[in-house]
C-alpha positions in Angstrom: 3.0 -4.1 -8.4 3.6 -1.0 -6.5 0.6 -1.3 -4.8 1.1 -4.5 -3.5 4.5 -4.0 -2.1 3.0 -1.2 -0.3 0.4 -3.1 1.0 3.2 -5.8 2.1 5.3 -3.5 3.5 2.3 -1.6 5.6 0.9 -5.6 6.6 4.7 -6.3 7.6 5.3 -2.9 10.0 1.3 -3.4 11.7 2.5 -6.7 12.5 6.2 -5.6 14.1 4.4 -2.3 15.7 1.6 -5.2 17.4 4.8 -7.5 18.7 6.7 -4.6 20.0 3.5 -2.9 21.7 2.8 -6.4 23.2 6.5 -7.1 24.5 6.0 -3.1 26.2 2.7 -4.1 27.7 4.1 -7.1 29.4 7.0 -5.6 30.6 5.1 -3.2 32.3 2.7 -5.5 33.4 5.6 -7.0 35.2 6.9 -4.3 36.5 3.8 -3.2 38.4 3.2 -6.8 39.6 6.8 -6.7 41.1 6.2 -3.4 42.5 3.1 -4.8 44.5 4.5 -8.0 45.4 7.6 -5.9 47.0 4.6 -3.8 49.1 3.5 -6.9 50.0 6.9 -7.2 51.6 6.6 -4.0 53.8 6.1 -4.3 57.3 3.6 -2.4 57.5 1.5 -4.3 54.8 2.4 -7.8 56.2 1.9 -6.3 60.1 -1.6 -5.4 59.3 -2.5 -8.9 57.3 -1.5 -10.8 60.7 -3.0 -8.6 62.8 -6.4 -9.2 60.5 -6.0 -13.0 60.3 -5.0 -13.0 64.1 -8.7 -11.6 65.0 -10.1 -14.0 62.6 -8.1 -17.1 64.6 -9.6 -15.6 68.0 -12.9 -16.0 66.6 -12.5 -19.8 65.4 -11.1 -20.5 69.4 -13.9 -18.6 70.9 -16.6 -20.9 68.6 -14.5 -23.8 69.7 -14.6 -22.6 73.3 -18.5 -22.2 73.0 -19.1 -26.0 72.4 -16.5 -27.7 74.6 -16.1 -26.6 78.2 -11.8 -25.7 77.7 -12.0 -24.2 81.6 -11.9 -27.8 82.7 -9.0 -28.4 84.7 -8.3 -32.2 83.7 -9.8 -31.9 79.4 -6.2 -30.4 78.7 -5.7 -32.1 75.6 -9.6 -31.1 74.4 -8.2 -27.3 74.5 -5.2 -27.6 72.8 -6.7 -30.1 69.4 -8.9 -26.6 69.8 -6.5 -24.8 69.4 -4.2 -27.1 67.1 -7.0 -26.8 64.5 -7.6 -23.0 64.7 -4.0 -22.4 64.0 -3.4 -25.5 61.5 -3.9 -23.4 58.0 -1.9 -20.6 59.0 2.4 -20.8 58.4 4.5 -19.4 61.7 1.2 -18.5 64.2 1.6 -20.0 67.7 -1.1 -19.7 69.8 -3.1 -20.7 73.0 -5.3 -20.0 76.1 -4.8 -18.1 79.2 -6.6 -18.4 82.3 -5.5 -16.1 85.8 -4.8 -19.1 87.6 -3.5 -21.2 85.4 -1.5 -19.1 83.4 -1.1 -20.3 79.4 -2.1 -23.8 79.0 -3.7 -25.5 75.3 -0.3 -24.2 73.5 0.3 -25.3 69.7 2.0 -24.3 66.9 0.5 -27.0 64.5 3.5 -25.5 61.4 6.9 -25.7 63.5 9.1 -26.7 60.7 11.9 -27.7 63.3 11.7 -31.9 64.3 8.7 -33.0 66.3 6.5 -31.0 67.8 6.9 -28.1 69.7 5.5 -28.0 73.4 7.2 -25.1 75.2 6.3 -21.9 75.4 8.1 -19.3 74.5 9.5 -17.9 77.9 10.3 -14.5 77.5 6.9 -13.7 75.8 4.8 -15.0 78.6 4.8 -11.4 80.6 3.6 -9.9 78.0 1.0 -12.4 76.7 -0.5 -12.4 80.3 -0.8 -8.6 80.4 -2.7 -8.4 76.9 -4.9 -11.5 77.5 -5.7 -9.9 80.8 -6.3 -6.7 78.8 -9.1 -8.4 76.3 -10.7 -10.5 79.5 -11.5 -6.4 81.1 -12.2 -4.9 77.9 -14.2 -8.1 76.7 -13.2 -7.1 72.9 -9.8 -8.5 71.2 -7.1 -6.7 71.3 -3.1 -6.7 69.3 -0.1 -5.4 70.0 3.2 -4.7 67.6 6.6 -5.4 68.5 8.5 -4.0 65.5 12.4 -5.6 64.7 15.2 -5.1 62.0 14.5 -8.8 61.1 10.8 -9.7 62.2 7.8 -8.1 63.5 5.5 -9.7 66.1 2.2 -9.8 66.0 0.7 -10.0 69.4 -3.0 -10.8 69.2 -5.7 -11.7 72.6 -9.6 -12.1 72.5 -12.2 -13.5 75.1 -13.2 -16.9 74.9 -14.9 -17.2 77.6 -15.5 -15.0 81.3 -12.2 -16.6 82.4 -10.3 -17.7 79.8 -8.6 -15.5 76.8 -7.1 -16.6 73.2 -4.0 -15.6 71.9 -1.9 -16.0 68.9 1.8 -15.0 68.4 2.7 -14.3 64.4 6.2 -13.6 63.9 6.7 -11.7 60.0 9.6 -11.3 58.8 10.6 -8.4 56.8 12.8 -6.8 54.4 14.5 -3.2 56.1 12.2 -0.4 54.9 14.9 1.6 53.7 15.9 -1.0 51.4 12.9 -1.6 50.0 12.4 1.6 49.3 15.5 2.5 47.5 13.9 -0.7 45.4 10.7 0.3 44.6 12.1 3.6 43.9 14.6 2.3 41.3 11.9 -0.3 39.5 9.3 3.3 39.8 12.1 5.1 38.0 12.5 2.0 35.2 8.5 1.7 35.0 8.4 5.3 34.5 11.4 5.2 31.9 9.7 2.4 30.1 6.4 4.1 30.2 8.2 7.7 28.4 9.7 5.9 26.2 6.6 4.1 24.6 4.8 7.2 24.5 8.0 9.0 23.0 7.7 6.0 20.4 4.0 6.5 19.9 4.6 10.1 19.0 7.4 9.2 17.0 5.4 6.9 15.0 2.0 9.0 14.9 4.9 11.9 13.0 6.1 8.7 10.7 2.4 7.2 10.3 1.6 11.5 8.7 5.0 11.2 6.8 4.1 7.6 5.3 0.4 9.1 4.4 2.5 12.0 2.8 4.3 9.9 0.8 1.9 7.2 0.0 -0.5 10.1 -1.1 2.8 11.1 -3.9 3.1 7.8 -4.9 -0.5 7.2 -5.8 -0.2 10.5 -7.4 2.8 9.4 -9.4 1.4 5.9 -10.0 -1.7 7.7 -11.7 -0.3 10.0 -13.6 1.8 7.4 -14.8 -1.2 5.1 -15.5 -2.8 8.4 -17.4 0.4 8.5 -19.6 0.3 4.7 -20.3 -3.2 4.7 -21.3 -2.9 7.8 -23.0 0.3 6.1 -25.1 -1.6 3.3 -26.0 -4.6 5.1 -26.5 -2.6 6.9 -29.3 -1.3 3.7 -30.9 -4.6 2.3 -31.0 -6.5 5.5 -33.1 -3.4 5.7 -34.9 -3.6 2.6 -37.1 -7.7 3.1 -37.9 -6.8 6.2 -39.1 -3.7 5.4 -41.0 -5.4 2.3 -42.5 -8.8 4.7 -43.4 -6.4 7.3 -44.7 -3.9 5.2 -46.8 -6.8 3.5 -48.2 -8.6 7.2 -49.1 -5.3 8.4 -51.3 -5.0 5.0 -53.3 -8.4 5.7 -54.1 -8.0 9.3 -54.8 -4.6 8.5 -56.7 -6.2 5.7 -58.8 -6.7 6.1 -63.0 -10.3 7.2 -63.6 -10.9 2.9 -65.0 -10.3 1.6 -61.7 -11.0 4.4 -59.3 -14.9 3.3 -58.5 -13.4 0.1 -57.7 -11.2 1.2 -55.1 -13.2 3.9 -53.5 -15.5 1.6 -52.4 -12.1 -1.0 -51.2 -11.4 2.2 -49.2 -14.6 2.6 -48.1 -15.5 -0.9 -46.8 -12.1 -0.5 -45.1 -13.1 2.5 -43.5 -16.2 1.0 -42.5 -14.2 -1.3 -40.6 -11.6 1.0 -38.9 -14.8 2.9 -37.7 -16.4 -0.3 -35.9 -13.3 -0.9 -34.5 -12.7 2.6 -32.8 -16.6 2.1 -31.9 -15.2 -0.6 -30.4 -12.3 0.6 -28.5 -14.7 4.0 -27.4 -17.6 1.5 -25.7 -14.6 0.1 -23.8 -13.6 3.0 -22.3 -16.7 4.1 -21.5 -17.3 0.6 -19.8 -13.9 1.1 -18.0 -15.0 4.8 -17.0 -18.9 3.6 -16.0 -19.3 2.3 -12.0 -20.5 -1.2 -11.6 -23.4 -2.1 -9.5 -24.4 -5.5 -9.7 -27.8 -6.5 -9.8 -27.7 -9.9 -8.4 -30.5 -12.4 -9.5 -31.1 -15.9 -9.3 -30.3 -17.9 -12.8 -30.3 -21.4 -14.0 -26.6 -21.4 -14.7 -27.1 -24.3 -17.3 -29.9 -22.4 -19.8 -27.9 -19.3 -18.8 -23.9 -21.3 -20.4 -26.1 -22.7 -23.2 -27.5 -19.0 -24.4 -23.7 -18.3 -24.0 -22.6 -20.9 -25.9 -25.4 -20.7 -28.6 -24.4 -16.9 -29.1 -21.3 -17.5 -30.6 -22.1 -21.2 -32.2 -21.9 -19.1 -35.4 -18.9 -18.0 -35.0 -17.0 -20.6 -33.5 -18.2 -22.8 -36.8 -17.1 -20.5 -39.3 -13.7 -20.5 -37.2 -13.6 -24.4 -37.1 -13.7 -24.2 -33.4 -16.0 -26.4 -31.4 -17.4 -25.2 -28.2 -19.0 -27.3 -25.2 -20.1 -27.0 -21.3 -19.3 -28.5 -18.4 -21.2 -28.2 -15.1 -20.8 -29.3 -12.1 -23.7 -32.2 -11.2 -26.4 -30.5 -8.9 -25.3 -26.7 -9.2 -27.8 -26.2 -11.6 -30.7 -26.3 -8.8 -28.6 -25.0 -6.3 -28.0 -21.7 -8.2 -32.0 -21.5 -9.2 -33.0 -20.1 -5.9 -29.7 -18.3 -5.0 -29.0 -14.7 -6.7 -25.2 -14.7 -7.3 -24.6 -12.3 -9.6 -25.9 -10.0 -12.2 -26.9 -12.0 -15.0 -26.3 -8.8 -17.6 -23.5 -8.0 -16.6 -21.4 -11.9 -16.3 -23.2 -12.2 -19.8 -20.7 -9.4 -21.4 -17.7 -10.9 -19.2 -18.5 -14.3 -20.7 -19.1 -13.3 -23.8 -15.6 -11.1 -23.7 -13.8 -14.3 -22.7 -15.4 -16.4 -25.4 -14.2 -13.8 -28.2 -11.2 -13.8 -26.5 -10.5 -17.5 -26.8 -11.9 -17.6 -30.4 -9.2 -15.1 -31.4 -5.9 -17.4 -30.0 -8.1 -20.8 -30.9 -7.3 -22.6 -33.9 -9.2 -24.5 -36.1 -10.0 -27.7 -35.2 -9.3 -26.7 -31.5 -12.2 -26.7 -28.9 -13.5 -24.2 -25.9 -14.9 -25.3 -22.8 -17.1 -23.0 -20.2 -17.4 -24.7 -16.8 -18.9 -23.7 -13.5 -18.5 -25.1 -10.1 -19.0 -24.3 -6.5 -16.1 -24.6 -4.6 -16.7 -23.9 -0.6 -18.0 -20.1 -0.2 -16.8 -19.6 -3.6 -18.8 -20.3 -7.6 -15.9 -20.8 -9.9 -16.6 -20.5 -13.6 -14.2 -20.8 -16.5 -13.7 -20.2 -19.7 -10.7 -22.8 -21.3 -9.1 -23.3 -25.0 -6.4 -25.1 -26.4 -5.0 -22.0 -28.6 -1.5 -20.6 -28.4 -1.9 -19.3 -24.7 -0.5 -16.6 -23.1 3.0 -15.1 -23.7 4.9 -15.1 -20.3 5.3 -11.6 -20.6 1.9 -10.8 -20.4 0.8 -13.2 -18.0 1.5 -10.5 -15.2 -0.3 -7.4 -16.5 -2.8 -9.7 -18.9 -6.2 -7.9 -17.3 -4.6 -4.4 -17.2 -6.1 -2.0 -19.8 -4.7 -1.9 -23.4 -2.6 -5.2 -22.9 -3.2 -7.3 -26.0 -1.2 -10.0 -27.4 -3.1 -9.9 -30.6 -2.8 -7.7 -33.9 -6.0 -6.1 -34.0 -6.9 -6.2 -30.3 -7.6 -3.2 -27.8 -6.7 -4.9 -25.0 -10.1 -3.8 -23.2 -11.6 -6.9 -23.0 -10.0 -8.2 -20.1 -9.7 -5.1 -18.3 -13.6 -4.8 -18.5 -13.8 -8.7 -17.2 -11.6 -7.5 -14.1 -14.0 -4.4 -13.0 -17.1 -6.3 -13.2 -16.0 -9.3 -11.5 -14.2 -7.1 -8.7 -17.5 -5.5 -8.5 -19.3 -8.2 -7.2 -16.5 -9.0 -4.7 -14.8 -11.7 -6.8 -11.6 -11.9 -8.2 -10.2 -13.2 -11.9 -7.2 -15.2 -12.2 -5.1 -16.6 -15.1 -5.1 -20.5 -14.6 -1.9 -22.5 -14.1 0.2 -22.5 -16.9 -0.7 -25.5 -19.6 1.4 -27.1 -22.4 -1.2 -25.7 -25.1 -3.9 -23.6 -24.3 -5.2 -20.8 -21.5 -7.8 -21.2 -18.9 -9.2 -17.9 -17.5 -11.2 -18.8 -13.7 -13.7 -16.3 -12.5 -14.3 -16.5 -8.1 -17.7 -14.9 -7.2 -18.7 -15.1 -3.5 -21.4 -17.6 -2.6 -23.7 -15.9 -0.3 -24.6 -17.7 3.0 -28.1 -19.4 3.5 
């Protein structure tokens, strides 16, 4: 029981530890995602994505330019739908062309979000959108300029479209003061970096209580086996105690007994003792048993020869006892279980056989046994069932630990050896449901896959 609260308990904190290490990671996750998007709010970030996407706008003008003659005086609208389309995908750009003589003509901003479309250009930049365009047309390359603000930048941009006639875009970004955002990013750097201490202070903290739990844990198994050792070592006692006072009481009564009927009861005392000595034998190869490592040798079987030698082993006895015993397999598992090894056909013999006797000691006469086998998903489920007095409810919890026996006579063994060899071949044994009359012992071996 102590075992498997500890295993709840250690299930339970990996479980909380996995939550909490998730809700750190996605904070922080957070964190550094707000700490780029507010770069991406610097002007300096934001200054040189416009000036890239400006030089990318020249070059969809001067491709337009190449296939439609915009130098003509009178094709007006031609150069600006140019120009409209160039600038279309791109929020707050303005653009145009620029000729010597005719100064800037083909202006759009296709995104104005004020009402109807806006026409004029803006005055005030025109000086300097002449000089830079005039600027790209001599250096034939493209060419930006920066006007930094407290509120907005602007992003100048000019390129060649043709010998005469230059491109330009305006980009107005607007930005957050850089002293601001610093004092920002420096306050969510100082909380990442907090957040980021603290989960490694908590690591440590729970490496030191992971030792101290091992620590512990090691005590407790330590404690839980000497424990165990005292239990069996108890019971142990009890259980060579009675032989021996049986084989001894019986000895003086024969030594004490008038010379007339001493031959008779020296060899009472001696059958008796003959008895008392198998069942020690008994209670020794059970031990051993308990003490030996079990390594199944796993081998195909026909399941229903294999429960009819089980049965036909104890016919005898079940007869003498009144107690009838039958079989009842599932249709079909029979050849399914001839070509697939599931377990080892020694060693299921002796659990079968333990849970037979078993049954035939809490059965009745007139009552009846019943072994059963059935595949069940991944699982084979075999069963051995009676209709005796059952189990007490206060030995259903610890019926398969060792020396547990609700029975005079008993070493409580049996079931204890059923547990280790089933566990050895990766099943598990369970006490059935309760029943009005009766107890029903199930066996779950692994099926393996095909």
């Amino acid at each position: 029981m102590t075992r498997k609260i500890k295993v709840a308990l250690g299930r339970m904190l990996k479980r909380d530890l996995l939550w909490l290490w998730t809700a750190i990671a996605a904070m922080v996750v957070l964190l550094v995602w707000l700490l780029l998007q507010l770069g991406r709010q610097g002007a300096d970030w934001q200054v040189s994505a416009a000036r890239s996407r400006a030089a990318v706008l020249c070059q969809i003008m001067r491709a337009g330019g190449e296939r439609i003659d915009v130098g003509a005086t009178g094709d007006t609208a031609t150069a600006r739908a140019i120009v409209d389309m160039a600038l279309r995908e791109d929020a707050g750009v303005e653009g145009g062309l620029w000729e010597r003589q005719r100064g800037v003509f083909a202006y759009a901003f296709p995104t104005y979000d004020g009402s109807g479309a806006k026409t004029d250009v803006p005055a005030a930049e025109l000086p300097r959108l002449a000089a830079l365009s005039e600027q790209a047309l001599a250096a034939r390359a493209a060419v930006d300029e920066v006007r930094p603000g407290l509120r907005e930048a602007v992003v100048y941009s000019a390129c060649p479209v043709t010998a005469n006639i230059a491109g330009w875009t305006l980009t107005r970004v607007a930005t957050i003061a850089d002293g601001a955002l610093r004092h920002l990013v420096l306050a969510l750097s100082l909380l990442l970096g907090s957040l980021v201490l603290a989960g490694a202070g908590f690591a440590l903290l729970l490496t030191r209580w992971g030792r101290e739990a091992q620590r512990l844990s090691a005590l407790l198994v330590g404690s839980e086996r000497m424990a165990a050792l005292g239990g069996l070592a108890a019971g142990l006692a009890h259980e060579i105690r009675n032989p021996l006072g049986t084989i001894r009481m019986k000895v003086e009564n024969a030594l004490a007994a008038p010379p007339d009927r001493r031959q008779a009861r020296t060899e009472a005392a001696l059958h008796t003792t003959l008895a008392q000595v198998q069942r020690l034998e008994t209670l020794v190869a059970s031990l051993l048993a308990l003490t030996r490592s079990f390594h199944p040798q796993r081998a195909a079987v026909a399941l229903a020869d294999w429960l009819a030698q089980r049965v036909q082993q104890h016919a005898e006895a079940a007869t003498d006892l009144g107690v009838t015993l039958s079989v009842d397999l599932q249709p079909g598992l029979d050849d399914a279980t001839r070509a697939t090894a599931l377990f080892d056909p020694a060693q299921m013999e002796r659990v079968m056989d333990n849970l037979i006797l078993n049954a035939l000691a809490h059965t009745a006469a007139g009552g009846h046994i019943q072994l059963g086998a059935a595949r069940d998903g991944a699982l084979l489920r075999l069963w051995v069932a009676d209709d005796g007095s059952g189990v007490p409810p206060a030995l259903r919890a610890t019926l398969f630990d060792p020396l547990v026996t609700g029975r005079e006579g008993g070493t409580g063994l049996g079931l204890a050896v059923v547990r280790e060899v089933v566990q050895a071949h990766g099943g598990r044994v369970a006490l059935g449901a309760q029943q009005i009359a009766g107890t029903r012992i199930e066996l779950e071996l692994p099926w393996p896959r095909s």
